[in-house]
N, C-alpha and C positions, 0 to 999 in steps of 0.2 A: 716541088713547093719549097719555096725557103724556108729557114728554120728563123723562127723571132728572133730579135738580136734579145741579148741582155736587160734585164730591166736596171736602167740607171741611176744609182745612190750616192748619196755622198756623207758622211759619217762627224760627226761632232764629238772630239773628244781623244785624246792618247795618252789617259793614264793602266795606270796597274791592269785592270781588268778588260781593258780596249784590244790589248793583245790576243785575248782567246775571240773577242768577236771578228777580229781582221782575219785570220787567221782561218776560220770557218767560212766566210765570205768567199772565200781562196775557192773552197770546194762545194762551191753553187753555182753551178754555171749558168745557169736560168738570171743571176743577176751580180751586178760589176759595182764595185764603192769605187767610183770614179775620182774622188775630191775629198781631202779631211780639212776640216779646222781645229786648230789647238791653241791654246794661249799660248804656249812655248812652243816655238816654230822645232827648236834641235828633235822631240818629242816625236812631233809629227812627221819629221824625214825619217827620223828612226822607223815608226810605222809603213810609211811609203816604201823602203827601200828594201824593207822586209817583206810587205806582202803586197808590194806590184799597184802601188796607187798612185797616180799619177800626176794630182794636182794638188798645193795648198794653199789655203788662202789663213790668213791672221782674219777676216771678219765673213762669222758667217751667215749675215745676208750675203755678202757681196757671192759669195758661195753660191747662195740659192737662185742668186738671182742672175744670177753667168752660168750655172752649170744647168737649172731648169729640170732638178731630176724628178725621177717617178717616185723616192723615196727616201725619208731621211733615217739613219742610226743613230739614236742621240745615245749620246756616252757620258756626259756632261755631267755636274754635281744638279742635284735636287731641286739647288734656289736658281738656274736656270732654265727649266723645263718646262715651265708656262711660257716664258716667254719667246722661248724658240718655239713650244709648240702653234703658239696662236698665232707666229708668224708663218711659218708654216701650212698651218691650214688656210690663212689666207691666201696660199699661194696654191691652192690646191696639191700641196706634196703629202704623201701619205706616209705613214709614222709609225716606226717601234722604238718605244723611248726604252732604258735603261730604268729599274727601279732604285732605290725608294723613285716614287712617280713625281714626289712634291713634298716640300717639309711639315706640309700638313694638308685634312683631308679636304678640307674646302678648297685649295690652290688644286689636287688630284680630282675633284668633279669638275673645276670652271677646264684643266684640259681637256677632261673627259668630252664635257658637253660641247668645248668650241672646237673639237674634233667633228664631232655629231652631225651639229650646225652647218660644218662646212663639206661636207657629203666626203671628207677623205677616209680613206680606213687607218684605225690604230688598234697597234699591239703591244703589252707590254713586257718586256724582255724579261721573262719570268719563266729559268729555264729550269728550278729544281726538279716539277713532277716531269721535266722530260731525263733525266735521269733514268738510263735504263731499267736499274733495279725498280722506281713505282711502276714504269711502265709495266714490268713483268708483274710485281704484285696486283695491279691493277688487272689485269691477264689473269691470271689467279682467281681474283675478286668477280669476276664475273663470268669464270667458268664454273664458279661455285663449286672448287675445289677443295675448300674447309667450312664451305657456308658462309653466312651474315660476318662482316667484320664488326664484334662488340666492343675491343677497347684496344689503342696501341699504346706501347711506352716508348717515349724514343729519350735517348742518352748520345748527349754532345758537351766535349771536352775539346776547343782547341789548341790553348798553352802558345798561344799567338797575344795576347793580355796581359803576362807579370811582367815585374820590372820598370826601373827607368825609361825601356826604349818600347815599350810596348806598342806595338801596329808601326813604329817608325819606318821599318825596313820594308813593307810591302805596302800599306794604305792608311800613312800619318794622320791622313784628315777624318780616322774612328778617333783620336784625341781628343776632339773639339765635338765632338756629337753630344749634345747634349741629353738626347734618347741615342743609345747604341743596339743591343742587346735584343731586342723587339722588332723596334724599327728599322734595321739595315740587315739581320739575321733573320730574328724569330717570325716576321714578314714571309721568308720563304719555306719554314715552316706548317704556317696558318696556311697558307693556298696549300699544301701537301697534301693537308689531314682533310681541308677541304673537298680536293679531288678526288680521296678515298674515303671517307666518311659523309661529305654532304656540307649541310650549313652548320653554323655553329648558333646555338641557343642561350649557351650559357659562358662565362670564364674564371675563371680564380684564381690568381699571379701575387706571384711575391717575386719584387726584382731587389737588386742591391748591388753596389760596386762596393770592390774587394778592392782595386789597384787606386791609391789617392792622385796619380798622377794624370786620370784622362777624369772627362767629366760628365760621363752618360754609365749605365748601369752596363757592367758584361755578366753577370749573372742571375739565374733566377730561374724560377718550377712555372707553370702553367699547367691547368685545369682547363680542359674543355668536355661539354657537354651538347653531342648534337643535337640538334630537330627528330634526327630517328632514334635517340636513345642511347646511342652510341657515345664510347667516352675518350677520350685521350689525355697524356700523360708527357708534358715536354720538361727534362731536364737537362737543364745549361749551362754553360759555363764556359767563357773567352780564356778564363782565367789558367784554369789547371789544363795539365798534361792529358792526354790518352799515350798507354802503350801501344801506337800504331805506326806502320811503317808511313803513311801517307792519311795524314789526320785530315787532309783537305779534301778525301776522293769520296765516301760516303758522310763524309763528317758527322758520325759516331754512328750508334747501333739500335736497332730496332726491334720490336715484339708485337706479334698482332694477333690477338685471340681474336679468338672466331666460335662462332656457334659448332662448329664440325672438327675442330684443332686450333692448330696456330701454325705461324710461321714466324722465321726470323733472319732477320740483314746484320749480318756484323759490317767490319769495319774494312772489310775485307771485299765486300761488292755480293759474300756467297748468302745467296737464299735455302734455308734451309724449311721443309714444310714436312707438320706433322700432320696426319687425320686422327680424331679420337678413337684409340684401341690399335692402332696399323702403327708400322713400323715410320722413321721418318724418313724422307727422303730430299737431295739436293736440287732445288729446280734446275735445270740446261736453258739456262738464257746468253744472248750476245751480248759481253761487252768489254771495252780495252777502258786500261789508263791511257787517255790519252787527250788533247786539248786539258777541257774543265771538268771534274767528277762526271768521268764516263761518256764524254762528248756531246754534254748537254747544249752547251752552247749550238753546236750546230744542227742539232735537230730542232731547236727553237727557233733558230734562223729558215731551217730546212721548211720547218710547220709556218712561217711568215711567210715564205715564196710560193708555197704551195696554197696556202687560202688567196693570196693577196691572188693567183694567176687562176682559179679556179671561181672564186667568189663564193669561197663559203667561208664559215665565222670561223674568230679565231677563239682559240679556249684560253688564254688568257687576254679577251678584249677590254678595253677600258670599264665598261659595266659592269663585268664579273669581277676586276680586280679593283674594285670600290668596296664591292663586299668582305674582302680579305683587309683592305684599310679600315673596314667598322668595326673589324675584331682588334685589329692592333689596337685602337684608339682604346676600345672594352678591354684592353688586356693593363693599360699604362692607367686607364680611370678606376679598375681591379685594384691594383696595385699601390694605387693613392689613396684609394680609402679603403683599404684591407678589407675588402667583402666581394664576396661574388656579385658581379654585372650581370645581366641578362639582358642580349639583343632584340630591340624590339624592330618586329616587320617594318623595311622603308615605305615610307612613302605612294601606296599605286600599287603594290604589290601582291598579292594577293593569300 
């Protein structure tokens, strides 16, 4: 019996962050990024040349519609991803977009829904909870190894934000974001606390830019309050330094009390777990530096190939990552009028 050929893709986008998704693509054999498009063609060979792709085109319908593939990578900036999506799904090509999803939420439900409509499947490339360490925590969390998770604190310092040249040398265009801090960060965050804590019910943020040279907020505390009672705790900051060897691998450090102990993630990848009265100990999980924080990327990608070739849901599908854009939205309307927000149930939902 043959073996299925590849399923074929073709990829929109070759900046900064496009290198870790070519890259993992590399080591999925189940499916081939046959074709990129880029505004800056030099960009795009660079990618090609690097990780084995074969065609470019400067516009990309002409892409979609000469290559005819099973799926597209959008890599693209924000204010493009409706419009490549809803050409897209009119073409019945099925879609993992790059987040932020859209520059705001009403543009991330019209993709959502003319995805829906048009029977393709989408996911959105939302790789933080595949980060090894949630995964193991998550592992943890449901071997009820310390019991009920009651509150986390997490602590992020990247020292990528002072200065005249701040974000210039890896991703210029956090400069011009006029939301930063939340919305292209604290965004991955919120789905975190979501996947181990649940929905969120309540918020309470204070943001603030410290550097006068960009023009979105890089710091700021968040208050969350879930549906199960459960609280969390995010402190932030683009701005200052951490003493870490690789500030970008866990990007910063974690605490999670629990009804039974706690546990904890430095900066370092190591989990450390206590139970109440017992000694603590080191969890034994798998993971390298290597690709993006822990090869997240490719297990995201991994978990796309896998639902997309099996037909079962994805965990970050456009529905579920709607939910994580109501919070963002309650975190920056928190934040403007200095009072806690409280989520109210969408719509049908019960």
């Amino acid at each position: 019996m043959n073996a299925r050929p590849p399923l074929r893709g073709v990829a929109m986008g070759a900046g900064y962050f496009s290198r870790f998704q070519y890259e993992a693509w590399t080591r999925i054999p189940e499916a081939k990024i046959r074709a990129i498009y880029n505004r800056t063609e030099s960009k795009a060979r660079e990618m090609m040349a690097s990780y084995g792709v074969e065609a470019y085109y400067g516009d990309w319908r002409e892409m979609v519609e000469r290559e005819r593939p099973d799926f597209a990578d959008i890599i693209t900036p924000p204010e493009t991803h409706l419009e490549m999506c809803e050409f897209l799904a009119s073409r019945g090509v099925h879609i993992i977009c790059q987040k932020p999803l859209a520059p705001t939420y009403e543009e991330s439900r019209r993709i959502v829904e003319c995805a829906r409509e048009a029977g393709v499947r989408f996911m959105v490339h939302e790789n933080w909870r595949w980060q090894p360490w949630y995964r193991e925590i998550k592992r943890i969390q449901q071997a009820g190894e310390i019991g009920a998770f009651t509150h986390v604190y997490f602590r992020m310092r990247m020292g990528d934000g002072w200065g005249e040249r701040a974000y210039l040398d890896r991703q210029p265009f956090f400069r011009d974001y006029p939301r930063l801090l939340i919305y292209e960060t604290g965004v991955h965050f919120v789905d975190t606390f979501r996947y181990l804590l649940g929905e969120v019910a309540e918020v309470y943020a204070n943001l603030r830019r410290l550097n006068p040279v960009i023009k979105g907020e890089e710091t700021g505390q968040v208050f969350f309050r879930f549906a199960s009672g459960a609280t969390a705790f995010w402190d932030a900051n683009r701005y200052n330094e951490v003493e870490s060897d690789s500030p970008r691998y866990t990007f910063g450090e974690m605490r999670i009390d629990a009804m039974g102990g706690h546990l904890t993630l430095d900066t370092g990848s190591n989990i450390r777990v206590k139970r109440l009265g017992e000694a603590a100990y080191d969890a034994d999980y798998a993971r390298a530096n290597v690709n993006f924080a822990g090869d997240c990327v490719y297990r995201t990608q991994r978990h796309f190939v896998d639902r997309f070739l099996d037909g079962g849901e994805f965990e970050s599908s456009g529905e579920d990552y709607l939910k994580t854009l109501r919070v963002v939205d309650a975190i920056y309307d928190s934040a403007e009028r200095r009072q806690a927000v409280q989520l109210q149930p969408e719509e049908g939902s019960s």
